[in-house]
BATI-465560 format. One record per residue (C-alpha): x, y, z; residue in three letters. Coordinates in steps of 0.1 Angstrom, whole numbers, plus 2048, in hexadecimal, padded with zeros to 3 digits. Last residue first. Layout:
REM BATI-465560
XYZALA ...
This chain:
REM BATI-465560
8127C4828UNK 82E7D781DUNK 8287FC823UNK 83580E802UNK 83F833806UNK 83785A80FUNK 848872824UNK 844894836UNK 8268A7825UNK 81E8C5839UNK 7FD8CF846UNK 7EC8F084EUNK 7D18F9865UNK 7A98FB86AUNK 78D8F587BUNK 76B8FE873UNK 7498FB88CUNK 725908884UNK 70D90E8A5UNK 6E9905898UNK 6C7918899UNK 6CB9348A4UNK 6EB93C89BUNK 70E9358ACUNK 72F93889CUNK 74F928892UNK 77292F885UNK 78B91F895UNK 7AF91A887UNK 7C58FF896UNK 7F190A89CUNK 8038ED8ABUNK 8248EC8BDUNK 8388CA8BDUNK 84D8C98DCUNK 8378BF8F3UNK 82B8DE90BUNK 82B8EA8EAUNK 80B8D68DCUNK 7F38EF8D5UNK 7E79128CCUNK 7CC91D8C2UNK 7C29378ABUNK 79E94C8ABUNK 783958896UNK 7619568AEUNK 73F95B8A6UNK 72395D8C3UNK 73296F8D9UNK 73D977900UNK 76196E8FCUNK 75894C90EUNK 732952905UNK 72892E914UNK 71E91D8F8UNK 7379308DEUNK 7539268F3UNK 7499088F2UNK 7409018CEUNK 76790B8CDUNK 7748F08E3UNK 7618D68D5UNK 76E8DE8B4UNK 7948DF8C5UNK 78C8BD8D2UNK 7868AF8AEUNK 7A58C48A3UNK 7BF8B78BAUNK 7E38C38B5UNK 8008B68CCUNK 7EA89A8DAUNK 7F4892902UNK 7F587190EUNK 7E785D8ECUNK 7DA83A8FDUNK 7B88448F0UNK 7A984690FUNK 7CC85991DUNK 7BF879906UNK 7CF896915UNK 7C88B28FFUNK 7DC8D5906UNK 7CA8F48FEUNK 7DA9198FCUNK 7C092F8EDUNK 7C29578D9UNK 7E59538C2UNK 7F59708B8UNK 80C9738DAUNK 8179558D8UNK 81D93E8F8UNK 7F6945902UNK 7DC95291EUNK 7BC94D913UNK 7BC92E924UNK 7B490591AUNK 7B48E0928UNK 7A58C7912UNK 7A18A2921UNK 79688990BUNK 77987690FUNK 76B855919UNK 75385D934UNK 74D85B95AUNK 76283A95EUNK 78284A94AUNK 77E863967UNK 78784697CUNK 7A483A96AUNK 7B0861966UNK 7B4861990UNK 7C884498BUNK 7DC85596EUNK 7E387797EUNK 7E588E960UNK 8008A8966UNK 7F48CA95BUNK 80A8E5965UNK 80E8F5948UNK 7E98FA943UNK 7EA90C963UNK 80592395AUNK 7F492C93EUNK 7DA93B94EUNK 7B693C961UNK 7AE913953UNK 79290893FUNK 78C8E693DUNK 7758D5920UNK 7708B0923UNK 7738A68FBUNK 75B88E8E9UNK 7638848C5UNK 74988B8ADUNK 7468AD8B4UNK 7418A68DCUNK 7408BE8F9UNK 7488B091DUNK 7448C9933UNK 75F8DE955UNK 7428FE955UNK 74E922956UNK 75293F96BUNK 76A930985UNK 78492996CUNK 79890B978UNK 7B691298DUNK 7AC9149ADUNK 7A28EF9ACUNK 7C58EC9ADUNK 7D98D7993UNK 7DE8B7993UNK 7CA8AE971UNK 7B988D97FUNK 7B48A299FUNK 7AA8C1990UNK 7908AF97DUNK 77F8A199BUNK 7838C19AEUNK 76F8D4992UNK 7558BD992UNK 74A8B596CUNK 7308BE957UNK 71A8A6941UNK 7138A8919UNK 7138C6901UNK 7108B78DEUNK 71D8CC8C2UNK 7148CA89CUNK 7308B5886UNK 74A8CA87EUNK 7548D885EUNK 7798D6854UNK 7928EF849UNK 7B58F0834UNK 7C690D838UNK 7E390F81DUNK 7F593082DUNK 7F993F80FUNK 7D194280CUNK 7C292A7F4UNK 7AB91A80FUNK 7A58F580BUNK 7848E6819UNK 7788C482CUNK 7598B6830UNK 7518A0847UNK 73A88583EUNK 73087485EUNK 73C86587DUNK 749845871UNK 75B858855UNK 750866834UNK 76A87E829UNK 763898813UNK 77E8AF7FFUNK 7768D17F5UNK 78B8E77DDUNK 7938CF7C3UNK 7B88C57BAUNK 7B98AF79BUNK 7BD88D793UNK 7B58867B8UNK 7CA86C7C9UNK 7E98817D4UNK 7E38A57DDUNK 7BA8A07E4UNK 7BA8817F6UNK 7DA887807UNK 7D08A8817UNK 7AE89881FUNK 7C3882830UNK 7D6899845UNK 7B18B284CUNK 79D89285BUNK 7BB88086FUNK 7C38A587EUNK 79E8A488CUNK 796882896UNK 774870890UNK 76684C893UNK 78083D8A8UNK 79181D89EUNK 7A780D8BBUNK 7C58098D1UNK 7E38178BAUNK 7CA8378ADUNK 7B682C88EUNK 7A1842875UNK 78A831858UNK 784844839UNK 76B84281DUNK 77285A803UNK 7568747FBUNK 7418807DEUNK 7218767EBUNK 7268597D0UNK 74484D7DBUNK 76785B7CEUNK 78283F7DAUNK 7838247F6UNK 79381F814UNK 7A883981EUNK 7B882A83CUNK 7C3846859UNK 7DD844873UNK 7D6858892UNK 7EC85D8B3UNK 8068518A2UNK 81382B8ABUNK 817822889UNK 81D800893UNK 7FA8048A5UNK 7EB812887UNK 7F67F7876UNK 7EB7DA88BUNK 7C97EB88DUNK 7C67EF868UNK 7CE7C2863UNK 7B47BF880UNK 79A7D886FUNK 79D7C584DUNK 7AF7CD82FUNK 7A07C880DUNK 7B77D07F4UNK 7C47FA7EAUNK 7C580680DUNK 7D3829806UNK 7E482D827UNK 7EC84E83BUNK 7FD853857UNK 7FB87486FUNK 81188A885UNK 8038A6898UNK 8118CA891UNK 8368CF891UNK 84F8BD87FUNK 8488D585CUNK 83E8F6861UNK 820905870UNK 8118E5877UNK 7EA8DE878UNK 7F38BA86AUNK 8128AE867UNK 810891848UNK 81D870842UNK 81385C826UNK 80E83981DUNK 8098237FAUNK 800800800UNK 
């Protein structure tokens, strides 16, 4: 099979979230992906599965090492990437991906910096959370979290836990506690985002990390389903007070692989509407011997 590797929502190259892709040109089945992925060992690794359907999309399937999920952000833009530099005859300005979530539809910007965007599933706002419970697993202070708004699980099509912290300090100090994440892992299978509006880069407007232990990933240098949840969020509870926002976020450099997502999202009356966006950077592409 053919494979790629792509960073996804990077600046420049070796930054961003890493991501493999396969054009799985014979029958593969989910054991024979699995075993990939998980020699892979990204975060993501993505199987293109078929070509141009009817709805115009290409059926995809997106792995981390321990299992199939049904949506991931940077999997979503890096293989839309690929389907539209290296399978398509010729370069069209949408690409749709029909994933276990849904057709997601993905966009390319002819801008210099090569913004590539993604339409979010509609948000689901689900339970809140104590905020000593989350402090613990986080070992910070309860003191830390904003006082003004809720600790909630929000969900794109992957569901996120949605932390807001009073600075950046705070977010660097985040050391998940992995006993006390076992039995936050009973409440709900999420990942963890942790977020201020205090940032290292002065152009940039949110600071997140994403711990996401449930999909044996640590920490995720670039997460674009948990930066949609972020966003619809914000625009829930009038973070900047509302109901369109235009923002960067930042991610990843208390890892060593800085991230840059694009958020552009707002709330009407009848539905909140969620794009995210970034860059990515072809890094190699070869054979996989099967």
């Amino acid at each position: 099979m053919e494979f790629y590797i792509v960073d996804v929502f990077a600046e420049k190259k070796y930054a961003g979230n890493q991501l493999a892709v396969f054009r799985a040109k014979r029958e593969l089945t989910s054991e024979d992906m699995q075993k990939i992925a998980r020699e892979i060992n990204f975060s993501e690794t993505t199987f293109i599965v078929s070509g141009r359907q009817a709805n115009g999309g290409y059926d995809v399937r997106i792995f981390t090492p321990e299992k199939e999920i049904p949506f991931a952000g940077h999997p979503t833009l890096g293989t839309a990437f690929i389907i539209q530099r290296e399978i398509e005859t010729e370069r069209s300005a949408k690409v749709i991906l029909n994933v276990e979530a849904g057709a997601i539809p993905v966009t390319f910007s002819k801008d210099e910096d090569q913004v590539i965007w993604m339409k979010q599933n509609p948000p689901q706002f689900n339970r809140t959370f104590d905020n000593q419970m989350i402090a613990d697993v986080l070992g910070i202070d309860p003191n830390e979290i904003a006082a003004d708004f809720p600790i909630q699980e929000v969900s794109t099509g992957l569901p996120a836990v949605i932390v807001p912290l009073t600075s950046l300090k705070e977010v660097k100090k985040c050391r998940v506690n992995s006993e006390k994440y076992d039995i936050f892992l009973k409440e709900t299978e999420a990942s963890l985002l942790v977020f201020s509006t205090e940032t290292y880069q002065e152009r940039n407007d949110i600071n997140a990390r994403v711990f996401c232990d449930c999909f044996s990933v640590p920490e995720d240098p670039a997460t674009g389903s948990a930066i949609g949840d972020l966003a619809a969020y914000l625009l829930e509870h009038r973070y900047f007070g509302e109901n369109r926002i235009s923002i960067r976020a930042e991610q990843g450099y208390e890892i060593n692989r800085p991230s840059l997502l694009h958020i552009e999202a707002e709330e009407t009356e009848q539905h909140i509407d969620i794009h995210v966006g970034g860059s990515v950077h072809l890094i190699a592409k070869g054979t996989w011997h099967i």
